[in-house]
Biopython code that builds the backbone (N, CA, C, O; Angstrom):
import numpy as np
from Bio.PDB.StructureBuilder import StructureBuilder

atoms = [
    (1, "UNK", "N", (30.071, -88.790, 29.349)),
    (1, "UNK", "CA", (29.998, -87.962, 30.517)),
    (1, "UNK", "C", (30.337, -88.829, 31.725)),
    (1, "UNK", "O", (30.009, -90.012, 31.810)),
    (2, "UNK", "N", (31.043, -88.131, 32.688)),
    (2, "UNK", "CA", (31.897, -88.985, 34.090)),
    (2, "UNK", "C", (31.170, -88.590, 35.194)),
    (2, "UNK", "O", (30.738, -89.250, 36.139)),
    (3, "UNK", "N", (31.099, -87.395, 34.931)),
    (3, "UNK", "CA", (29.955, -86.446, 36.331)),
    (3, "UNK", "C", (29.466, -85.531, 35.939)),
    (3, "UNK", "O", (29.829, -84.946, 34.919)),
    (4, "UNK", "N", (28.271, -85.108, 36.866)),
    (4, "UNK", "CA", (27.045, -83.716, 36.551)),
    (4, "UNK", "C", (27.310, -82.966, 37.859)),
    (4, "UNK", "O", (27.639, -83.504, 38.917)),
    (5, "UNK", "N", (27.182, -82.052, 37.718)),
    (5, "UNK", "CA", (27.186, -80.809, 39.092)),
    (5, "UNK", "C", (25.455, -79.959, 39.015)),
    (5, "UNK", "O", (25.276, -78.770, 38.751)),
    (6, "UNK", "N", (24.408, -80.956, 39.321)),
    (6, "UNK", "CA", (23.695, -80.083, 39.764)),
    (6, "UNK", "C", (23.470, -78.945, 40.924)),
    (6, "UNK", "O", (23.977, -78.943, 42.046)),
    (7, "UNK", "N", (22.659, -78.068, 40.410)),
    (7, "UNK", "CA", (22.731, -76.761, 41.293)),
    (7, "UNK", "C", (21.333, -77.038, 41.706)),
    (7, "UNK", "O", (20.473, -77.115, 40.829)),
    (8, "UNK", "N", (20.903, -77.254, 43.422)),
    (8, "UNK", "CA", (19.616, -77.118, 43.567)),
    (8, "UNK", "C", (19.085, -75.894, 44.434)),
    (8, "UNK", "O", (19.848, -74.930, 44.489)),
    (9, "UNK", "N", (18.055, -75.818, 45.019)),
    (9, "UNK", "CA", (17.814, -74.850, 46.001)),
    (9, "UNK", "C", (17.925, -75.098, 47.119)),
    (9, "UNK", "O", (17.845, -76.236, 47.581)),
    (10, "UNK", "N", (18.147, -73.995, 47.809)),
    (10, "UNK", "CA", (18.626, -73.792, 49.701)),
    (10, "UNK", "C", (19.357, -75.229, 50.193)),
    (10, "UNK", "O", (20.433, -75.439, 49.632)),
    (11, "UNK", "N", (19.086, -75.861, 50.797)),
    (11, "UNK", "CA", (19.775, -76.829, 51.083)),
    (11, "UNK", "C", (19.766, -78.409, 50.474)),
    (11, "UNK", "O", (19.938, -79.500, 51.018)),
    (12, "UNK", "N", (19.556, -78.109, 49.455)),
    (12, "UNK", "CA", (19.754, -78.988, 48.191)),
    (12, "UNK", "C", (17.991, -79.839, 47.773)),
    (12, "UNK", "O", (17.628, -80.993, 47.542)),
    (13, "UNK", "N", (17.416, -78.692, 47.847)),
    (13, "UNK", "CA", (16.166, -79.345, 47.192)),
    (13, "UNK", "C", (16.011, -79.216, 45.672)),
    (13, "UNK", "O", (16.403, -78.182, 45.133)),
    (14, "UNK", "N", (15.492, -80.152, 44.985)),
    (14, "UNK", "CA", (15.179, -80.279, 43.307)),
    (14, "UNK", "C", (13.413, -80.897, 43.207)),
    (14, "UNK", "O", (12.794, -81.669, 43.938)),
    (15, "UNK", "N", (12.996, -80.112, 41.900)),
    (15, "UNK", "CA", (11.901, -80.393, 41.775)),
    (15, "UNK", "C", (11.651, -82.403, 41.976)),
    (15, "UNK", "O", (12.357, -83.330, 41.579)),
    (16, "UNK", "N", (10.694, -82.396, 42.546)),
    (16, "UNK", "CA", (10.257, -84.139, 42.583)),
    (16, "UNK", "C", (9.607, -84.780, 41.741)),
    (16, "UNK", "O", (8.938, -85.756, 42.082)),
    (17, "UNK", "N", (9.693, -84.253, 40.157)),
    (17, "UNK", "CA", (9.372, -84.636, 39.170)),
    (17, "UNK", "C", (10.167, -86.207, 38.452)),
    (17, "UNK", "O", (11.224, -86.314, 37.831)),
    (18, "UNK", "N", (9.156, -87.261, 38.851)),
    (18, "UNK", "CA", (9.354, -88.895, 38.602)),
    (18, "UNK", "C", (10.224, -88.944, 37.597)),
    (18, "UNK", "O", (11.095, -89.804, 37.727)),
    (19, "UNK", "N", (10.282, -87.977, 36.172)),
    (19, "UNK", "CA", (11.326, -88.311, 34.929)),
    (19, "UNK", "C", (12.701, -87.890, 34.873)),
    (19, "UNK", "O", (13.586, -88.337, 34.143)),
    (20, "UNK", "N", (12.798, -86.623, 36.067)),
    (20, "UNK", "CA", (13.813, -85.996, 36.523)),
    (20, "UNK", "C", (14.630, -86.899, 37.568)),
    (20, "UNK", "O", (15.832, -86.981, 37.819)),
    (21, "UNK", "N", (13.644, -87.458, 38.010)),
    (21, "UNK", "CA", (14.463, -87.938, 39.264)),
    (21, "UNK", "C", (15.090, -89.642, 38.714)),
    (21, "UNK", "O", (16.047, -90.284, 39.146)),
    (22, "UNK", "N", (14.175, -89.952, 37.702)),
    (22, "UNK", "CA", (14.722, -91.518, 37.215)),
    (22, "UNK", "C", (15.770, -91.110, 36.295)),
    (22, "UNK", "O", (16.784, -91.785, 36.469)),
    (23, "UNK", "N", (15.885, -90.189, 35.323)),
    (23, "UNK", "CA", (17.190, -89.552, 34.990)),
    (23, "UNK", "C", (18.479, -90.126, 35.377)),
    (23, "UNK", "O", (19.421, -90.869, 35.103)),
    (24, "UNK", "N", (17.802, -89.129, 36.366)),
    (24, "UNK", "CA", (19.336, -88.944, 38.005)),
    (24, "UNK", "C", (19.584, -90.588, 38.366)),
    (24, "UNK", "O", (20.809, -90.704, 38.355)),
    (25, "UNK", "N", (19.293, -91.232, 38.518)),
    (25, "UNK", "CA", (19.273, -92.808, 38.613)),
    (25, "UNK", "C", (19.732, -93.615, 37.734)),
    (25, "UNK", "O", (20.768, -94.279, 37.685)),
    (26, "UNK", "N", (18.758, -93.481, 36.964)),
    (26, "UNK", "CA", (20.028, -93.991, 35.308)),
    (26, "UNK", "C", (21.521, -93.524, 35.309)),
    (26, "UNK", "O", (22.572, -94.160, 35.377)),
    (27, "UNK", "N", (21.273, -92.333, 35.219)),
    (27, "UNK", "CA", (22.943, -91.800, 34.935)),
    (27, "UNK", "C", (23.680, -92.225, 36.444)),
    (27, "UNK", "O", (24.847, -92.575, 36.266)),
    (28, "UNK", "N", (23.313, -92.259, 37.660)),
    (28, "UNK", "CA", (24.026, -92.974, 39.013)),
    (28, "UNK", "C", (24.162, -94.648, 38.414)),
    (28, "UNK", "O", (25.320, -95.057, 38.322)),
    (29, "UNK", "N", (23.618, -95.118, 38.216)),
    (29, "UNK", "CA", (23.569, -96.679, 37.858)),
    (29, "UNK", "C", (24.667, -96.434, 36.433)),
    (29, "UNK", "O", (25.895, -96.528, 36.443)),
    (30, "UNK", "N", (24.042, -96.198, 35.611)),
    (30, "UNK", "CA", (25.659, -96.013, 34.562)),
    (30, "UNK", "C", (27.524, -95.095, 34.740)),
    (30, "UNK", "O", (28.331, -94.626, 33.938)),
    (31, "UNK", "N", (27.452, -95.263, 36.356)),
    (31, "UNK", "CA", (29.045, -94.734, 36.877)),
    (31, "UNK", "C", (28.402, -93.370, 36.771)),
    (31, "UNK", "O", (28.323, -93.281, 37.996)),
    (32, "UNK", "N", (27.950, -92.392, 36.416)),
    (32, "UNK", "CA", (27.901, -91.089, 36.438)),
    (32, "UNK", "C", (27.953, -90.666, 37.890)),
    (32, "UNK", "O", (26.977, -90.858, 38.615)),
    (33, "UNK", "N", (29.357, -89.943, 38.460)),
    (33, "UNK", "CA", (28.752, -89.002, 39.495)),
    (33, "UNK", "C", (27.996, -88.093, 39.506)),
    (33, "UNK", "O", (28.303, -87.149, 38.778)),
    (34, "UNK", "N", (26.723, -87.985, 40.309)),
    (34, "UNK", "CA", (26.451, -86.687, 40.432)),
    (34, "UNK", "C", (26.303, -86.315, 41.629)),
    (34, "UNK", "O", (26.008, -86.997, 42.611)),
    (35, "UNK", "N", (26.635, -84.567, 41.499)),
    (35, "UNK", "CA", (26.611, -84.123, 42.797)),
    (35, "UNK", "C", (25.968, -82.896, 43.128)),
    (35, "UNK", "O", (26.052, -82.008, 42.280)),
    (36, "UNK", "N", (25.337, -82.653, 44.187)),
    (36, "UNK", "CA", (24.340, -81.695, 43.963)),
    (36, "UNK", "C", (25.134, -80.766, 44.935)),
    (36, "UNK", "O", (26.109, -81.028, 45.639)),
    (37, "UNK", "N", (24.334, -79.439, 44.748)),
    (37, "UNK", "CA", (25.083, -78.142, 45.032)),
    (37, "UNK", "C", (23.946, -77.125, 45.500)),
    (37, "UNK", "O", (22.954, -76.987, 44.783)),
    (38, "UNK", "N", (24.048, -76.551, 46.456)),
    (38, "UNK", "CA", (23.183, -75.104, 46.713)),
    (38, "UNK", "C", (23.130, -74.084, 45.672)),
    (38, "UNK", "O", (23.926, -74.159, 44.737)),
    (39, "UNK", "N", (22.457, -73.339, 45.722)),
    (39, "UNK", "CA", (22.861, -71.920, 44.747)),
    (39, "UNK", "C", (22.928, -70.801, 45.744)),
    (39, "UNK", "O", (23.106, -69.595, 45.576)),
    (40, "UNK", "N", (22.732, -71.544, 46.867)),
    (40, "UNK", "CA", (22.976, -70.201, 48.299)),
    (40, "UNK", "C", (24.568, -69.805, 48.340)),
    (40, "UNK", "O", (25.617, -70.446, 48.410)),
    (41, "UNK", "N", (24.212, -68.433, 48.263)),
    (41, "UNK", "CA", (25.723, -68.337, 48.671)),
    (41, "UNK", "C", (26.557, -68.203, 50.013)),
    (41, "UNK", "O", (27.672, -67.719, 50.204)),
    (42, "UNK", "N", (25.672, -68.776, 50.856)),
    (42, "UNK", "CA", (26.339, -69.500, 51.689)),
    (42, "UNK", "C", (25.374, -70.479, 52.489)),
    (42, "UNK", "O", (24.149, -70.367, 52.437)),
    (43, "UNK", "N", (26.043, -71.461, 53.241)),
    (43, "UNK", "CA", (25.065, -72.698, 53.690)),
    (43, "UNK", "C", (25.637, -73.876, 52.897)),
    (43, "UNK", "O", (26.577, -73.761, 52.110)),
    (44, "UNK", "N", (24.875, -75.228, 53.215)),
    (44, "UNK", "CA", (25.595, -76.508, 53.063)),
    (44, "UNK", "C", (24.207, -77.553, 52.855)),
    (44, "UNK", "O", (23.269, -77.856, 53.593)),
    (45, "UNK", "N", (24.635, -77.952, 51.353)),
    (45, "UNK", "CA", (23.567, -79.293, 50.963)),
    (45, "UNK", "C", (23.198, -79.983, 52.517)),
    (45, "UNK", "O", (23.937, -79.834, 53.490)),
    (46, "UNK", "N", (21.988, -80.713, 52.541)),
    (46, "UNK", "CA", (21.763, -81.115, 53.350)),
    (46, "UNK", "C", (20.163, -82.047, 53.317)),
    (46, "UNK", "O", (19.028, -81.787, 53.718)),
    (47, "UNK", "N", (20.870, -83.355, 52.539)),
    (47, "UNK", "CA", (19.872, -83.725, 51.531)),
    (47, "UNK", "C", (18.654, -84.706, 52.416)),
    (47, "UNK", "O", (17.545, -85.151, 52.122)),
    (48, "UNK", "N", (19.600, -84.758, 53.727)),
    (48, "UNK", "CA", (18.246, -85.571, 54.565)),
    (48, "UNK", "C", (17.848, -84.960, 54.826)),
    (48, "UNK", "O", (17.091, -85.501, 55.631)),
    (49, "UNK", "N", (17.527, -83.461, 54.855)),
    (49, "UNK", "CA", (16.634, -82.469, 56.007)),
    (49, "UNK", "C", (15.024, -82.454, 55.535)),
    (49, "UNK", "O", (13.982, -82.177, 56.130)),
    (50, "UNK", "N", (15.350, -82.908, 54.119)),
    (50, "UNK", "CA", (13.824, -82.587, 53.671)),
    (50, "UNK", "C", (13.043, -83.547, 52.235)),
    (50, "UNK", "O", (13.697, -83.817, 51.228)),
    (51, "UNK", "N", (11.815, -83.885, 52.385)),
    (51, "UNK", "CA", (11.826, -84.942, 51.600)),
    (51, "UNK", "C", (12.593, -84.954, 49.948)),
    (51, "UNK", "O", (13.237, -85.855, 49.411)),
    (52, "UNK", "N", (12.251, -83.675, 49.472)),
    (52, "UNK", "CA", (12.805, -83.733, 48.045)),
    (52, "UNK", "C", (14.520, -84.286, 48.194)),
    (52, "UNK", "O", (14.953, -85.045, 47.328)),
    (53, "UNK", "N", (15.272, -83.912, 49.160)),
    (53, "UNK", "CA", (16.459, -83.899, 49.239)),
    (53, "UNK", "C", (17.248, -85.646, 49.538)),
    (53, "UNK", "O", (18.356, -86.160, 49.387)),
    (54, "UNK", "N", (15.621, -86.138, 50.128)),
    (54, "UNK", "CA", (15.740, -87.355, 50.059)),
    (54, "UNK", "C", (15.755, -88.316, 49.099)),
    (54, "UNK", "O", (16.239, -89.448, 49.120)),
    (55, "UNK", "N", (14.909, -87.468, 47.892)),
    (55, "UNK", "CA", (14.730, -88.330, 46.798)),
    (55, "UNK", "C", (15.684, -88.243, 45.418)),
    (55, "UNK", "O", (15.584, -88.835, 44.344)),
    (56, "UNK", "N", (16.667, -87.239, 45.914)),
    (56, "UNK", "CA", (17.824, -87.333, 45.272)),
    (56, "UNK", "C", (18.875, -88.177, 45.526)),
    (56, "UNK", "O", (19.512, -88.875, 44.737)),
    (57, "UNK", "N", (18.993, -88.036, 46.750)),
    (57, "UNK", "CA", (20.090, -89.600, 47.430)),
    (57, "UNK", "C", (19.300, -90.518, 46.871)),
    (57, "UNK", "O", (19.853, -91.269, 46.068)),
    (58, "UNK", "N", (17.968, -90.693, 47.105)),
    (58, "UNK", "CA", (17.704, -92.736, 46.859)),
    (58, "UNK", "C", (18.036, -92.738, 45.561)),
    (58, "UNK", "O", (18.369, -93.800, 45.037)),
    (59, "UNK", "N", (17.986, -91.112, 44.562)),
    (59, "UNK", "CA", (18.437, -91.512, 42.603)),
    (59, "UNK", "C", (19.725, -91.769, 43.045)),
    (59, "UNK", "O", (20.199, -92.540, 42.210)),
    (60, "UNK", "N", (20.613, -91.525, 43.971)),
    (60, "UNK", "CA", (22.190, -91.346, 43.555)),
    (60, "UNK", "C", (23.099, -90.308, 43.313)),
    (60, "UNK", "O", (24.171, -90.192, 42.720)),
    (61, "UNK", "N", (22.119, -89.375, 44.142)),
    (61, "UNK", "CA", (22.969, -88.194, 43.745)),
    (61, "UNK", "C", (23.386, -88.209, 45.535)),
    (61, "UNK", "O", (22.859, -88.497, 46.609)),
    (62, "UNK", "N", (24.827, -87.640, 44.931)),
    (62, "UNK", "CA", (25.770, -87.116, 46.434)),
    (62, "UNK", "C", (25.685, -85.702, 46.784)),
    (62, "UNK", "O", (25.983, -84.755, 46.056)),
    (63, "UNK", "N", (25.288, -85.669, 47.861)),
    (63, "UNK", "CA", (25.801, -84.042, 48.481)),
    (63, "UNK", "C", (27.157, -83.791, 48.468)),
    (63, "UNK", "O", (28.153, -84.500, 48.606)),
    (64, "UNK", "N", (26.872, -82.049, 48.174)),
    (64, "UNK", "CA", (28.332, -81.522, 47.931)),
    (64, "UNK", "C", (28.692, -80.524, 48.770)),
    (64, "UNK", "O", (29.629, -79.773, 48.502)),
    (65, "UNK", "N", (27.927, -80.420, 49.943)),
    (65, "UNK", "CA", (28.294, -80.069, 51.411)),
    (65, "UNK", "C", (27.893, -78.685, 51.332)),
    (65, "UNK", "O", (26.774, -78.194, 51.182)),
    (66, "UNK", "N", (29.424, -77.974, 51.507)),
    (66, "UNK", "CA", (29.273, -76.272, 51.149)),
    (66, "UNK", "C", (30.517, -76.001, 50.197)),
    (66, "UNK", "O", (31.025, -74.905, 49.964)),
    (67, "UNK", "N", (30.797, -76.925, 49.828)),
    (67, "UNK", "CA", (31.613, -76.504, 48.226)),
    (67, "UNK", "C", (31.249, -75.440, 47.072)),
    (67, "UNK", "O", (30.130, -75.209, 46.614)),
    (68, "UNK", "N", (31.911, -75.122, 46.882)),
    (68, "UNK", "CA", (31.399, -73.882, 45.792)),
    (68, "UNK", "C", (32.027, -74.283, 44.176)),
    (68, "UNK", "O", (33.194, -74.579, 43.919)),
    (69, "UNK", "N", (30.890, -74.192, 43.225)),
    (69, "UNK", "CA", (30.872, -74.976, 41.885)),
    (69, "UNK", "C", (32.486, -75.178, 41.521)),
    (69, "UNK", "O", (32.796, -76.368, 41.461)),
    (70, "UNK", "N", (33.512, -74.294, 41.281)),
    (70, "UNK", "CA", (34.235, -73.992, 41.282)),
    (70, "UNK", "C", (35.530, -75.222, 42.033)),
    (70, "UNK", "O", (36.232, -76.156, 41.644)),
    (71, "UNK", "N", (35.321, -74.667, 42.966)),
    (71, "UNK", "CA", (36.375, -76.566, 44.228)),
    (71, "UNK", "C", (35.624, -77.717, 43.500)),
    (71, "UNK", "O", (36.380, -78.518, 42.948)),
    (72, "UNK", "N", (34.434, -77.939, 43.396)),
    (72, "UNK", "CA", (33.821, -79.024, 42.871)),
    (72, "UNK", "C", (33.751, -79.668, 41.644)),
    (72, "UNK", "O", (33.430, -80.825, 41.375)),
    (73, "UNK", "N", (34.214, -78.447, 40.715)),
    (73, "UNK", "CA", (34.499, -79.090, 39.158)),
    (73, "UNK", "C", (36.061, -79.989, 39.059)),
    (73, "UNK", "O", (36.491, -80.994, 38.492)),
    (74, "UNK", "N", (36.618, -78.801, 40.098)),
    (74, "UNK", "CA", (38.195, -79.250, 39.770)),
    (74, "UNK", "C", (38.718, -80.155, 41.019)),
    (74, "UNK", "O", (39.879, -80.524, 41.198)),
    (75, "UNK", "N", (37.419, -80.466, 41.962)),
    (75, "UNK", "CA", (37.574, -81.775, 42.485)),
    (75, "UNK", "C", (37.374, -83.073, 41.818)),
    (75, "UNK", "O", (37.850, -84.141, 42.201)),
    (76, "UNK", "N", (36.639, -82.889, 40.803)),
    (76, "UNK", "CA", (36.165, -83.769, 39.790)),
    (76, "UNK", "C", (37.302, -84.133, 39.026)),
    (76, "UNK", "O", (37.818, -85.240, 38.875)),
    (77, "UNK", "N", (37.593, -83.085, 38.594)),
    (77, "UNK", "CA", (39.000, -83.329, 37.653)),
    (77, "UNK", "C", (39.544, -84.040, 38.508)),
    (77, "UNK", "O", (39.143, -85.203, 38.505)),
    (78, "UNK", "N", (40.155, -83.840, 39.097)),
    (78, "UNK", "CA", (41.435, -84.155, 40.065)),
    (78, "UNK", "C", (40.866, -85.904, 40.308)),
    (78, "UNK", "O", (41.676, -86.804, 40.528)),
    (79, "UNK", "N", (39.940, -86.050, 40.253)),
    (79, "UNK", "CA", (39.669, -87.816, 40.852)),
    (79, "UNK", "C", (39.389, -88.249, 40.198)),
    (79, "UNK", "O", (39.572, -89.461, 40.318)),
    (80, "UNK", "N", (38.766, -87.843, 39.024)),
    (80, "UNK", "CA", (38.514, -88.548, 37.510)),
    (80, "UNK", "C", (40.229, -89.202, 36.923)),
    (80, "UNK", "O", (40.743, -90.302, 36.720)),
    (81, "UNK", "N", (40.567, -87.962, 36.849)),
    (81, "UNK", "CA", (42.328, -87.898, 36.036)),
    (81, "UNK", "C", (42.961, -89.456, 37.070)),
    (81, "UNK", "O", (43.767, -90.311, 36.704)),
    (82, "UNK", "N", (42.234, -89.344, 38.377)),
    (82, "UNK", "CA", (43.171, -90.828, 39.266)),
    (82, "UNK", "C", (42.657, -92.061, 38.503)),
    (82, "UNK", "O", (43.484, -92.972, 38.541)),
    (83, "UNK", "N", (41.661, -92.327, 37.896)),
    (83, "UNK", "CA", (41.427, -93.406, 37.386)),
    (83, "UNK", "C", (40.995, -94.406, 38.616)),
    (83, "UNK", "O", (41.491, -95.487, 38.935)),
    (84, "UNK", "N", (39.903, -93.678, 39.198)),
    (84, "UNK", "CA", (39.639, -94.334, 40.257)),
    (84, "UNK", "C", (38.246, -95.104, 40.009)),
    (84, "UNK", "O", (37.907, -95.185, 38.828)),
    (85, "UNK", "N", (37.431, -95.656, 40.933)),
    (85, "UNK", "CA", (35.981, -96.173, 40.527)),
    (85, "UNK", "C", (35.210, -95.429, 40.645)),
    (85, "UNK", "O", (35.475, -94.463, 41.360)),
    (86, "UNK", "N", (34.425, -95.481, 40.265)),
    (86, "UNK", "CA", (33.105, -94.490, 40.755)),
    (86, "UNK", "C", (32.685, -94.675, 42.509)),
    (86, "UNK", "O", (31.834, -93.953, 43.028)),
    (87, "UNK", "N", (33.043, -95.189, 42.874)),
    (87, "UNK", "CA", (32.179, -95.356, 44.341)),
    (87, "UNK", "C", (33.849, -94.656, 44.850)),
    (87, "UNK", "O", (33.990, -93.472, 45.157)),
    (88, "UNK", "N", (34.380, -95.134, 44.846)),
    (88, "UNK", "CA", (35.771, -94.440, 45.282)),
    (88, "UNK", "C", (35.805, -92.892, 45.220)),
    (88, "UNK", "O", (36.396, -92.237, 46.079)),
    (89, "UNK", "N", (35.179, -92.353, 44.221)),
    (89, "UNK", "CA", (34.800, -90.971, 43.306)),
    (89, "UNK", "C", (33.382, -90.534, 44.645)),
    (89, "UNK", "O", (33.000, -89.493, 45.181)),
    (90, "UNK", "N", (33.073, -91.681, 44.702)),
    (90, "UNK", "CA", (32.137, -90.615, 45.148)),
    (90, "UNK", "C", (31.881, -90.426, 47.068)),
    (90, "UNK", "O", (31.371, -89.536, 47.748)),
    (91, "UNK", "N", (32.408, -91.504, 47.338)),
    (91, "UNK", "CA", (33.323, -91.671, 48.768)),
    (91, "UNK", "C", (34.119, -90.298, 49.151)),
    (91, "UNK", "O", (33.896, -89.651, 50.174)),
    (92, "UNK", "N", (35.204, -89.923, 48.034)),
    (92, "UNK", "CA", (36.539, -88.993, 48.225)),
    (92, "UNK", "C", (35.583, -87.861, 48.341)),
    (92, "UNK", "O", (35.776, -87.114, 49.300)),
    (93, "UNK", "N", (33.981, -87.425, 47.067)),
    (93, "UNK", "CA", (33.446, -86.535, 47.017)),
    (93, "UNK", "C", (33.003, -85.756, 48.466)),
    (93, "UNK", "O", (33.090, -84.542, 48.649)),
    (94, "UNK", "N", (32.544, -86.685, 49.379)),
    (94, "UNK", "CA", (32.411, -85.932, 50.665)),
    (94, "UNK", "C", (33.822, -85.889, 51.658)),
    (94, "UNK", "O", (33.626, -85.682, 52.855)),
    (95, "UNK", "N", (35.097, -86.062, 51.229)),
    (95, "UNK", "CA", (35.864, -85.947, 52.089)),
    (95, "UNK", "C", (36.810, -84.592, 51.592)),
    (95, "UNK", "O", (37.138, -84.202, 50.471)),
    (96, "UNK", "N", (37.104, -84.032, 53.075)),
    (96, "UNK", "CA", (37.584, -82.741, 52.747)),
    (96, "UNK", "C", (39.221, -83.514, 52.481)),
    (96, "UNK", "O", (39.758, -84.432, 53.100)),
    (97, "UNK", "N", (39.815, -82.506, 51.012)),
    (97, "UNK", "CA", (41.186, -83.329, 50.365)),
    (97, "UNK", "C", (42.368, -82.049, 50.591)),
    (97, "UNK", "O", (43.554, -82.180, 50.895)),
    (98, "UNK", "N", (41.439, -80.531, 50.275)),
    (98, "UNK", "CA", (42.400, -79.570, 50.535)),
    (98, "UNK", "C", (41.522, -77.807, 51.033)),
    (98, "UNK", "O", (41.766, -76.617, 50.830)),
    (99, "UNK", "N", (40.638, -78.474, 51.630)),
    (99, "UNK", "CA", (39.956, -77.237, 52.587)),
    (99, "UNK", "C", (38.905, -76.871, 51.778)),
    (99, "UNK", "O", (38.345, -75.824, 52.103)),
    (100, "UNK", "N", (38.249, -77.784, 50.260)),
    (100, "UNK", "CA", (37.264, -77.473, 49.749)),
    (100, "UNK", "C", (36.197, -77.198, 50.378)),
    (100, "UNK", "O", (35.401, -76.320, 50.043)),
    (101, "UNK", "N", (36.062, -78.188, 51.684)),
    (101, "UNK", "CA", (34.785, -78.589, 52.485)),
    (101, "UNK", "C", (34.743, -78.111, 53.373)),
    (101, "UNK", "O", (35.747, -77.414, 53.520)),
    (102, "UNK", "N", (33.746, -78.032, 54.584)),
    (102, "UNK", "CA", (33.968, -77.823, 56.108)),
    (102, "UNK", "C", (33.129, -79.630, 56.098)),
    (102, "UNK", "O", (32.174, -80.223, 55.596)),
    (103, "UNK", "N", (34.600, -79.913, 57.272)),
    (103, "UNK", "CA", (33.859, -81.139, 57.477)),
    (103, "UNK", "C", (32.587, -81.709, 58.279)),
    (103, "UNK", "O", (32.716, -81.028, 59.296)),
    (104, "UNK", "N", (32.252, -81.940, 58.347)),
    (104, "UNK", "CA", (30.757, -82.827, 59.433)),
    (104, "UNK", "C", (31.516, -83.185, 60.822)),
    (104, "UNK", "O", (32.572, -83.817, 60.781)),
    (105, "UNK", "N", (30.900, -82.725, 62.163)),
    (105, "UNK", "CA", (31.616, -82.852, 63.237)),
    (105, "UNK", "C", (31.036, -84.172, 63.448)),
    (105, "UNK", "O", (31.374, -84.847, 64.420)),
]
sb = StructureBuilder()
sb.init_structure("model")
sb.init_model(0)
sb.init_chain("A")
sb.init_seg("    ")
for serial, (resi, resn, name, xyz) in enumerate(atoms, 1):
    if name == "N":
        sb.init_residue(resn, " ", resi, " ")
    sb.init_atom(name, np.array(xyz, "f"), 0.0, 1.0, " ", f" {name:<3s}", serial, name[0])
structure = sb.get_structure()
């Protein structure tokens, strides 16, 4: 596995369960992107706003803005297939490449 697309709630909160969250860490430390996702259908990850959202960044997981699962799988594709690094992968992940994103002013 290269990357995970978690789906969390409202603006990217996930339960703060210690085995869940060291998981998410392991698999960040072994190259795995992961990237987390709203299930709102509309609105934008926003993982400093709130503590749980915090404790997904310190595992390694990246926000995936207001991307919809969909731009985000086949953003994956698309940067995996480059044979790029993982930090490179996950750098490009917050940059808008073809209007997936709305960018951060």
């Amino acid at each position: 596995m290269k990357a995970l697309i978690l789906r969390s709630y409202g603006v990217g909160n996930a339960p703060q369960n210690k085995a869940f969250l060291q998981e998410l860490q392991e698999a960040s430390d072994r190259g795995i992107v992961v990237v987390n996702l709203t299930q709102c259908m509309s609105g934008k990850v926003n993982m400093g706003g709130y503590a749980t959202g915090n404790a997904l960044a310190h595992a390694g997981v990246i926000g995936g803005a207001d991307m919809t699962v969909e731009a985000t799988l086949t953003k994956l594709h698309y940067l995996l297939s480059q044979e790029l690094d993982t930090e490179t992968i996950r750098k490009a992940m917050s940059q808008n490449l073809r209007g997936e994103l709305t960018p951060d002013d």
